[in-house]
PDB file of the backbone (N, CA, C, O) and the ligand in Angstrom, with CONECT records:
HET     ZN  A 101       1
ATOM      1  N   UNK A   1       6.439 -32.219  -6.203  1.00  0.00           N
ATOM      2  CA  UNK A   1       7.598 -31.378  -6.470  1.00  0.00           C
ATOM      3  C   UNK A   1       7.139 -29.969  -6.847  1.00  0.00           C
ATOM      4  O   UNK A   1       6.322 -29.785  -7.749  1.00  0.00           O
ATOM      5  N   UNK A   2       7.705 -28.943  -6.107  1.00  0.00           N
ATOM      6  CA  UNK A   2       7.324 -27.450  -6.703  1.00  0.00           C
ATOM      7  C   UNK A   2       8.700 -27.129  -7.962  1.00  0.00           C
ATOM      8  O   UNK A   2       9.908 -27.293  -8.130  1.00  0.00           O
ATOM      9  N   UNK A   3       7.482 -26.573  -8.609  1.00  0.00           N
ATOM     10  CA  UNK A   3       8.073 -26.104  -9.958  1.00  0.00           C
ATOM     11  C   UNK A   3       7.599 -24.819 -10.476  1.00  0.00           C
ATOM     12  O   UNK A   3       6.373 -24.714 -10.443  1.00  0.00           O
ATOM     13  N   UNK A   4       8.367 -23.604 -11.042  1.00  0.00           N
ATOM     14  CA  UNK A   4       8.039 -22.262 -11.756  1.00  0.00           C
ATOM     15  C   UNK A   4       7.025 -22.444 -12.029  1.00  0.00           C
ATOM     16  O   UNK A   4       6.696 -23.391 -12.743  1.00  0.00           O
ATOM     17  N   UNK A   5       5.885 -21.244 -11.349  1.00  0.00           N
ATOM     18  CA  UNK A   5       5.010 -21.519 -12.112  1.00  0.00           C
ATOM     19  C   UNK A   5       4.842 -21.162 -13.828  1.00  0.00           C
ATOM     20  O   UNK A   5       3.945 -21.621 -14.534  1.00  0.00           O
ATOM     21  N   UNK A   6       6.140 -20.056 -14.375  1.00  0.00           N
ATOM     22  CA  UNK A   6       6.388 -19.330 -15.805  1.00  0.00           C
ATOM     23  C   UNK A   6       6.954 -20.529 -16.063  1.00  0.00           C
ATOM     24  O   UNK A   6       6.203 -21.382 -16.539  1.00  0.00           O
ATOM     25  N   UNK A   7       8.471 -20.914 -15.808  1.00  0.00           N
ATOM     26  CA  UNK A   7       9.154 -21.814 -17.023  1.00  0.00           C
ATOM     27  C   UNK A   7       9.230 -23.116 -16.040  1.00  0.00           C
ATOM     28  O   UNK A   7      10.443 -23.182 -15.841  1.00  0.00           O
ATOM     29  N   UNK A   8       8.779 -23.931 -15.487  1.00  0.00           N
ATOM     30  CA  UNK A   8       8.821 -24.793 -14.778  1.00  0.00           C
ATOM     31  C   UNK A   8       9.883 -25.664 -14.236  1.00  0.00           C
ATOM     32  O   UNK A   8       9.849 -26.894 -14.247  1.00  0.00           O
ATOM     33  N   UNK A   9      11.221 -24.617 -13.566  1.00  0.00           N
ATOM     34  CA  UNK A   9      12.009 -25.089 -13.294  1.00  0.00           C
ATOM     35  C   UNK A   9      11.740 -26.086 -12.002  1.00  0.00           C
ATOM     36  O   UNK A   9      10.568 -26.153 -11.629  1.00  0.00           O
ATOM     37  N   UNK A  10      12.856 -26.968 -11.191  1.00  0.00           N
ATOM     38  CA  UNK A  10      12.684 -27.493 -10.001  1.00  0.00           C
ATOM     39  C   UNK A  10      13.270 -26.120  -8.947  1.00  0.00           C
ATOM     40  O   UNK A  10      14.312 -25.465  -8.953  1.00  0.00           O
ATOM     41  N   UNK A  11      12.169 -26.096  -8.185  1.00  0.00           N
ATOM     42  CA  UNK A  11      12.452 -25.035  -7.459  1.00  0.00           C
ATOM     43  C   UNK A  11      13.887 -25.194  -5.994  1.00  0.00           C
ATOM     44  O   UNK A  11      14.727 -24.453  -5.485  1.00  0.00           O
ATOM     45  N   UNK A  12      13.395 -26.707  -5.842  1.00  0.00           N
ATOM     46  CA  UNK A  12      14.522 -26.673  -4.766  1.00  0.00           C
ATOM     47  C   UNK A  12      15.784 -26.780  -4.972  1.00  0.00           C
ATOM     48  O   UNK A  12      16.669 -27.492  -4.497  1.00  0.00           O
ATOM     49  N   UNK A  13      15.737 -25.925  -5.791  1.00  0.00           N
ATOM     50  CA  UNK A  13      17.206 -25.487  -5.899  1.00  0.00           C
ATOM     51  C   UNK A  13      17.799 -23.973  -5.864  1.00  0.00           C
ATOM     52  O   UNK A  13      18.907 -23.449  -5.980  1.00  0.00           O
ATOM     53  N   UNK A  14      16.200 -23.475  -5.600  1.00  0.00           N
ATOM     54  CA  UNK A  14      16.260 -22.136  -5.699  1.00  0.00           C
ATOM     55  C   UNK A  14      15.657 -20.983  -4.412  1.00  0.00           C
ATOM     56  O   UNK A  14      14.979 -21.573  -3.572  1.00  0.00           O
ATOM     57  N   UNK A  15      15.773 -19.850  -4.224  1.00  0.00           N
ATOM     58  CA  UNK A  15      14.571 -19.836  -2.821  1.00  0.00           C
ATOM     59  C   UNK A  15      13.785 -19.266  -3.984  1.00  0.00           C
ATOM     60  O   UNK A  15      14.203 -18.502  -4.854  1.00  0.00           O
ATOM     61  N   UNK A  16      12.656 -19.741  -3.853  1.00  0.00           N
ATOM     62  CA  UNK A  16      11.254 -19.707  -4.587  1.00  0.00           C
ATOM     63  C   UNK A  16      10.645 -18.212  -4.265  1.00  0.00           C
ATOM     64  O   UNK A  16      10.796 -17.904  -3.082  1.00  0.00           O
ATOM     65  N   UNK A  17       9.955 -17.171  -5.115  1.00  0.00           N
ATOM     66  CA  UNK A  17       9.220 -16.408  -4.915  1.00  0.00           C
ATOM     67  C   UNK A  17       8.210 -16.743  -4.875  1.00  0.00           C
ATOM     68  O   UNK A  17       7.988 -17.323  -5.938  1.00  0.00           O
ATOM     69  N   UNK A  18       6.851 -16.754  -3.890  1.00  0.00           N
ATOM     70  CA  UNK A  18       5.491 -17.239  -4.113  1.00  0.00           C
ATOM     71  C   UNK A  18       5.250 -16.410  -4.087  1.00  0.00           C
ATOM     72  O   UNK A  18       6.094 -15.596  -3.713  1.00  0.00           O
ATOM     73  N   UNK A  19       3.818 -15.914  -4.486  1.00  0.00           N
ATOM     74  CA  UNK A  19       2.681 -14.899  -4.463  1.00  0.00           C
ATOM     75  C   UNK A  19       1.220 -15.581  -4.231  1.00  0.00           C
ATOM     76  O   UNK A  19       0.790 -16.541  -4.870  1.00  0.00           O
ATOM     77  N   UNK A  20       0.559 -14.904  -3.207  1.00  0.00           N
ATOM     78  CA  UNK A  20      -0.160 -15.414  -2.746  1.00  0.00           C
ATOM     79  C   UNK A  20      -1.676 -14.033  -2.835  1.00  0.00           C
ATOM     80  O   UNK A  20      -1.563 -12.848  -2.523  1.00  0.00           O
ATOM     81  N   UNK A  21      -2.468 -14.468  -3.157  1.00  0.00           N
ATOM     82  CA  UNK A  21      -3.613 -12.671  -3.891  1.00  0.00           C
ATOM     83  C   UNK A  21      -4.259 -12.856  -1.985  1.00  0.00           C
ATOM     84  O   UNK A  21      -4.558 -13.829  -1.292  1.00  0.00           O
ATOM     85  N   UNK A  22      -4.232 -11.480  -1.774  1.00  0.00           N
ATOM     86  CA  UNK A  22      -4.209 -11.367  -0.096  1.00  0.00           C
ATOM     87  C   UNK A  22      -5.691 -11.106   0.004  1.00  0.00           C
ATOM     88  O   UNK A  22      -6.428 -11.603  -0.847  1.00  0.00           O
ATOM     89  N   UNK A  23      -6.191 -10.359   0.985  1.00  0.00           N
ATOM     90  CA  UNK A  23      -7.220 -10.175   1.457  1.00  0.00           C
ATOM     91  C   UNK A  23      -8.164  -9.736   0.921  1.00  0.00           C
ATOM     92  O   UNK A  23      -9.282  -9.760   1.436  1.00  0.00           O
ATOM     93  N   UNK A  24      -7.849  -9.126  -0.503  1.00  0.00           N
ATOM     94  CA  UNK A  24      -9.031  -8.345  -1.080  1.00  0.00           C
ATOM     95  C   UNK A  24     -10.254  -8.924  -2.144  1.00  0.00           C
ATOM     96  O   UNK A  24     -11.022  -8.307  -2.882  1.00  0.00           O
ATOM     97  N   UNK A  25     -10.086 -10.342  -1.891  1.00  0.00           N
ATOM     98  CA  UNK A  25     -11.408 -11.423  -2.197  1.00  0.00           C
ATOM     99  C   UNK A  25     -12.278 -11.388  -1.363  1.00  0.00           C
ATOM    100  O   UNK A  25     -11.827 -11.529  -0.227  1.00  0.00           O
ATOM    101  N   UNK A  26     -13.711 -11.218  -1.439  1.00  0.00           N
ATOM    102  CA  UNK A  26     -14.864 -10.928  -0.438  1.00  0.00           C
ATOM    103  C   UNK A  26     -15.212 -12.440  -0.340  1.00  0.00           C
ATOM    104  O   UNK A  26     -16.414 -12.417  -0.075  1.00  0.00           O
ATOM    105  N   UNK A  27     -14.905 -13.480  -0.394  1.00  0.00           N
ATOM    106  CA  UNK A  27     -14.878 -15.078  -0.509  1.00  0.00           C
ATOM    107  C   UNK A  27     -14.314 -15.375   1.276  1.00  0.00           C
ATOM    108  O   UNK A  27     -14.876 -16.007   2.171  1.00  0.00           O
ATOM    109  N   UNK A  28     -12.786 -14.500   1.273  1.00  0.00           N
ATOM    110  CA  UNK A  28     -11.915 -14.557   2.583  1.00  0.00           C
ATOM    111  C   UNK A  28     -11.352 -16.106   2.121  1.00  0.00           C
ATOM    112  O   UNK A  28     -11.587 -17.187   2.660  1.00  0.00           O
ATOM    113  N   UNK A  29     -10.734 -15.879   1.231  1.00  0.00           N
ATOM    114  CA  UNK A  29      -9.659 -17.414   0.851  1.00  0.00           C
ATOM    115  C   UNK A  29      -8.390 -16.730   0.469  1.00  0.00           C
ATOM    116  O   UNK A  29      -8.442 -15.808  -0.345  1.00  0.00           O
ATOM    117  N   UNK A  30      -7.378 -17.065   0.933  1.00  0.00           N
ATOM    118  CA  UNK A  30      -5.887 -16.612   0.240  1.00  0.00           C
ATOM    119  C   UNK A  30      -5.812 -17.877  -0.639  1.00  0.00           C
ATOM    120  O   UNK A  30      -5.806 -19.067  -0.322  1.00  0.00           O
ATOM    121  N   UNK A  31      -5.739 -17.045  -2.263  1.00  0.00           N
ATOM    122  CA  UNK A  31      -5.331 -18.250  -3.183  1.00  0.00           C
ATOM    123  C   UNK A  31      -3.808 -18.097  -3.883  1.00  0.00           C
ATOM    124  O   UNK A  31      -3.390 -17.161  -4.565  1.00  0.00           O
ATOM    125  N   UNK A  32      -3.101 -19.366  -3.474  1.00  0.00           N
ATOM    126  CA  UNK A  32      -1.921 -19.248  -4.161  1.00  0.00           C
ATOM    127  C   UNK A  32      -1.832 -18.653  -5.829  1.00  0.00           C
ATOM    128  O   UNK A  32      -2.464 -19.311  -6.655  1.00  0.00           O
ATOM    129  N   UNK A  33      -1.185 -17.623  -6.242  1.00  0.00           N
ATOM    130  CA  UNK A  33      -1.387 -17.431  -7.294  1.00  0.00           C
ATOM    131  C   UNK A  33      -0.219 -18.088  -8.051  1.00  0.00           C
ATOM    132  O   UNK A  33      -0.232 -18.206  -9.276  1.00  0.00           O
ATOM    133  N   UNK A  34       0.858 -18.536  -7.220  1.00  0.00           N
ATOM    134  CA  UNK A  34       2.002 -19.258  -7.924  1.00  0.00           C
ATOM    135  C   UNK A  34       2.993 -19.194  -7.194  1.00  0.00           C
ATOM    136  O   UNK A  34       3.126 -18.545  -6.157  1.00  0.00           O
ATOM    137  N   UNK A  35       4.002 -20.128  -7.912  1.00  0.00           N
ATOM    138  CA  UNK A  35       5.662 -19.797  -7.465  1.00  0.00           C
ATOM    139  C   UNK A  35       6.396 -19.663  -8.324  1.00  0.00           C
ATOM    140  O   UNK A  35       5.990 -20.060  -9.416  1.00  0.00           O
ATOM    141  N   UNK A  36       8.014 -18.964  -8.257  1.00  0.00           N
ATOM    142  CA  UNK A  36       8.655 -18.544  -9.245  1.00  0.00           C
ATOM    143  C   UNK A  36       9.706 -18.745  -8.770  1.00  0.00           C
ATOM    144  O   UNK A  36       9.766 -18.783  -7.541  1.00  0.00           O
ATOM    145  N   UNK A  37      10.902 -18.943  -9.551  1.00  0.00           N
ATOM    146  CA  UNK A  37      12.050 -19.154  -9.450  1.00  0.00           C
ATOM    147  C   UNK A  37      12.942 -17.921  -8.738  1.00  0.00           C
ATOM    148  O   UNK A  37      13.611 -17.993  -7.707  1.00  0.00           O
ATOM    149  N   UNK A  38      12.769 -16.957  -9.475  1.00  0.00           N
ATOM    150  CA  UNK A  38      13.398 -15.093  -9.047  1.00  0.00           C
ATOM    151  C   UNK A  38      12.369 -14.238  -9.698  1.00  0.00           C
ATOM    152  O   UNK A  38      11.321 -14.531 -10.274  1.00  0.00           O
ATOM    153  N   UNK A  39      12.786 -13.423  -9.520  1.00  0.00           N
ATOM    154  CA  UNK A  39      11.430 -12.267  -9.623  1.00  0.00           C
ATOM    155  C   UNK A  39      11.802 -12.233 -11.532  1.00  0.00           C
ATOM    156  O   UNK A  39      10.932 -11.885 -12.331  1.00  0.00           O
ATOM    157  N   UNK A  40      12.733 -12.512 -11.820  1.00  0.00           N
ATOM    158  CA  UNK A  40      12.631 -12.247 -13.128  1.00  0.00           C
ATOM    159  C   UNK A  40      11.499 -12.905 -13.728  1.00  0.00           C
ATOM    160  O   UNK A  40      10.674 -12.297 -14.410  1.00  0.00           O
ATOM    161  N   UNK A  41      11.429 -14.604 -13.391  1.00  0.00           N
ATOM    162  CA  UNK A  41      10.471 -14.917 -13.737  1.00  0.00           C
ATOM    163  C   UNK A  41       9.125 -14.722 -13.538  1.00  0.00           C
ATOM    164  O   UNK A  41       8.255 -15.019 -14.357  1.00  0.00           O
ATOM    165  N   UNK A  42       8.920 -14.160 -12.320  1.00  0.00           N
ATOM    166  CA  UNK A  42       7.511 -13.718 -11.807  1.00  0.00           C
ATOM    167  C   UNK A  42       7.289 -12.220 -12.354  1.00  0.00           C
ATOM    168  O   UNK A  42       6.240 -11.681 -12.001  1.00  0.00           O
ATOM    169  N   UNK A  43       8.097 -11.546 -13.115  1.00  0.00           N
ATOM    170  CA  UNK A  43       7.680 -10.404 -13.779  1.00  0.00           C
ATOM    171  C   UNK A  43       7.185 -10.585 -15.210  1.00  0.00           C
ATOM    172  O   UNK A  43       6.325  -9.913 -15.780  1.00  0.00           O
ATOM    173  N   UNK A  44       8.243 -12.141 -15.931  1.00  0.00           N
ATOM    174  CA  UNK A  44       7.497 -12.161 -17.028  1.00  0.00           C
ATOM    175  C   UNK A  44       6.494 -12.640 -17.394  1.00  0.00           C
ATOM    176  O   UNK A  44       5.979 -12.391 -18.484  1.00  0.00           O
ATOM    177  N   UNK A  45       5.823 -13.783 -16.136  1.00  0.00           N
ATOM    178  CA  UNK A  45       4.661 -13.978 -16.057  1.00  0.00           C
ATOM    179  C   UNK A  45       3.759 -12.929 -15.667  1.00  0.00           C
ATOM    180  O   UNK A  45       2.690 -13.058 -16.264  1.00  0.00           O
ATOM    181  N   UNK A  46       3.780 -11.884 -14.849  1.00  0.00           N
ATOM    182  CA  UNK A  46       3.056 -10.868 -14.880  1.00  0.00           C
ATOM    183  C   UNK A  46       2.685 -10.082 -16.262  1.00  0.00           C
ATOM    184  O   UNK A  46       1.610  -9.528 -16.488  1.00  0.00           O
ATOM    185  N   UNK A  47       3.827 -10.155 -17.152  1.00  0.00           N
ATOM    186  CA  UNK A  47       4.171  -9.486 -18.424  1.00  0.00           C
ATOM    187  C   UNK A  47       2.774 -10.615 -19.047  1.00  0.00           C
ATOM    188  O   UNK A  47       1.674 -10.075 -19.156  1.00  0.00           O
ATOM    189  N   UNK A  48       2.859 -11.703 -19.317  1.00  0.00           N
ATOM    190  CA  UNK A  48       2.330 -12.702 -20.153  1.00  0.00           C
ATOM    191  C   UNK A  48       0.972 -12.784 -19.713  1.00  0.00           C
ATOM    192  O   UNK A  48       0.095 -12.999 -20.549  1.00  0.00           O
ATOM    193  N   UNK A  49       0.675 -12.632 -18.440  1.00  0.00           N
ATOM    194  CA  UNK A  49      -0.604 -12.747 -18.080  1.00  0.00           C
ATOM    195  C   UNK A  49      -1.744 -11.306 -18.042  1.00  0.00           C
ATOM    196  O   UNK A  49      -2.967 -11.292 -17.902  1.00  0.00           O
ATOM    197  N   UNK A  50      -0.814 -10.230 -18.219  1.00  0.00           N
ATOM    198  CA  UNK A  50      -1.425  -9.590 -18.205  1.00  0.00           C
ATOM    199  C   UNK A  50      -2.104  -8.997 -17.154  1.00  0.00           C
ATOM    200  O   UNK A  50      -3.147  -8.365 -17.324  1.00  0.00           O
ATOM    201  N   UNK A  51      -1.421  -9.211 -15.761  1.00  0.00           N
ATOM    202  CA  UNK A  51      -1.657  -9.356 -14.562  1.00  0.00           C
ATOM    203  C   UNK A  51      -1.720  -7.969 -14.058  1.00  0.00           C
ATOM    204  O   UNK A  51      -2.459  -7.780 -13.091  1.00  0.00           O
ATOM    205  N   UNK A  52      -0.962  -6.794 -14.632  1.00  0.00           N
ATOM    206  CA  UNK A  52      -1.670  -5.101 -14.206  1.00  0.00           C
ATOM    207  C   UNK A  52      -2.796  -4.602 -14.683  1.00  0.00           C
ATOM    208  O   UNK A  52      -3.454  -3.662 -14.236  1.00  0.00           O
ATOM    209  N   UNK A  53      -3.070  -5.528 -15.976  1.00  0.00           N
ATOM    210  CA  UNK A  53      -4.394  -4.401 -16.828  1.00  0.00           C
ATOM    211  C   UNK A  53      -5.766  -4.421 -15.839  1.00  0.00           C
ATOM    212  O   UNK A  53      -6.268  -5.376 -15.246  1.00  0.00           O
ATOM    213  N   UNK A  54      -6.109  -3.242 -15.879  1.00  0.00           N
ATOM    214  CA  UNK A  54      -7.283  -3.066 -14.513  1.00  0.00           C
ATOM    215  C   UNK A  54      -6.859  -3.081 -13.717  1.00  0.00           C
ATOM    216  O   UNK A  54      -7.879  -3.470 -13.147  1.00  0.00           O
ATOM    217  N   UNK A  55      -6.124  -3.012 -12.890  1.00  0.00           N
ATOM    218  CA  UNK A  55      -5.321  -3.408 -11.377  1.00  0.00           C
ATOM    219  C   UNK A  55      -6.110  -1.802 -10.774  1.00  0.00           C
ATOM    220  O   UNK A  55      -6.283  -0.807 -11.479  1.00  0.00           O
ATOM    221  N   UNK A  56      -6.377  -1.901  -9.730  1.00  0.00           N
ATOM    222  CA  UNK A  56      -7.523  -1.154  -9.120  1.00  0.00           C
ATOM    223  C   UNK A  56      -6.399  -0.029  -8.175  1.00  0.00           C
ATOM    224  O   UNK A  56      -7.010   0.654  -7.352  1.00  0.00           O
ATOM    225  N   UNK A  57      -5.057   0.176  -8.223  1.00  0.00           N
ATOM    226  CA  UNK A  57      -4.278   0.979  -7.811  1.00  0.00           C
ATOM    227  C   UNK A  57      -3.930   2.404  -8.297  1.00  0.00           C
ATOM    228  O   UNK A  57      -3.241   3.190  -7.647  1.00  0.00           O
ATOM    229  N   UNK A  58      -4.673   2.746  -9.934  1.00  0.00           N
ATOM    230  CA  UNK A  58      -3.938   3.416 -10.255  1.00  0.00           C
ATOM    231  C   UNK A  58      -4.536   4.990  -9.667  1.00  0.00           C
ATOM    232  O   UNK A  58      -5.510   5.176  -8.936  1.00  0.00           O
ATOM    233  N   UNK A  59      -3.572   6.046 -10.273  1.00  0.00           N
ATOM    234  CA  UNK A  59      -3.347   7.028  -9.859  1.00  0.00           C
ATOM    235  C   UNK A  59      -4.585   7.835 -10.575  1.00  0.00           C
ATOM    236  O   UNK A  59      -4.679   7.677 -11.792  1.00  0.00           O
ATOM    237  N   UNK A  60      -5.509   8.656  -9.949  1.00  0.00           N
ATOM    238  CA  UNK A  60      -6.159   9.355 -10.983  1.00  0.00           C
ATOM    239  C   UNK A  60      -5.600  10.954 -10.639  1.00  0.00           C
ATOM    240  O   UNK A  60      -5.209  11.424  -9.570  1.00  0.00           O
ATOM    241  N   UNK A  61      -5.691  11.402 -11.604  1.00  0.00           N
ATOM    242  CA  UNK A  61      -5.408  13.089 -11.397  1.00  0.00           C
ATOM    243  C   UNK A  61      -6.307  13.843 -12.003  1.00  0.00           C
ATOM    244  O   UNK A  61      -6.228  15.070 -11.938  1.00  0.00           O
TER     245      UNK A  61
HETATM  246 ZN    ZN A 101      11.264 -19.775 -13.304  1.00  0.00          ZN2+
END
């Protein structure tokens, strides 16, 4: 059964957000990083995990 990966709802009841970390592993594996109910929940797991700090996007000026 898929379930949130934040609050572990039953997903089929929902359309599921997955996230999947893409190409930029030098391994060449797409690893599921999870599923989520709505993005609300996949933001507060981003929030909880801490999932921007270092994130290799940012802006330098
Ligand atoms: Zn959820």
């Amino acid at each position: 059964m898929n379930t949130c990966t934040y609050c572990d709802s039953d997903l089929s009841s929902y359309d599921p957000v997955s996230v999947e970390r893409g190409s930029i592993d030098t391994d060449g594996e797409r690893r599921r990083e999870g599923q989520f109910c709505n993005y609300a929940c996949l933001s507060a797991h981003i929030d909880e995990e801490g999932l921007t700090e270092g994130a290799c996007c940012r802006i330098e000026l």
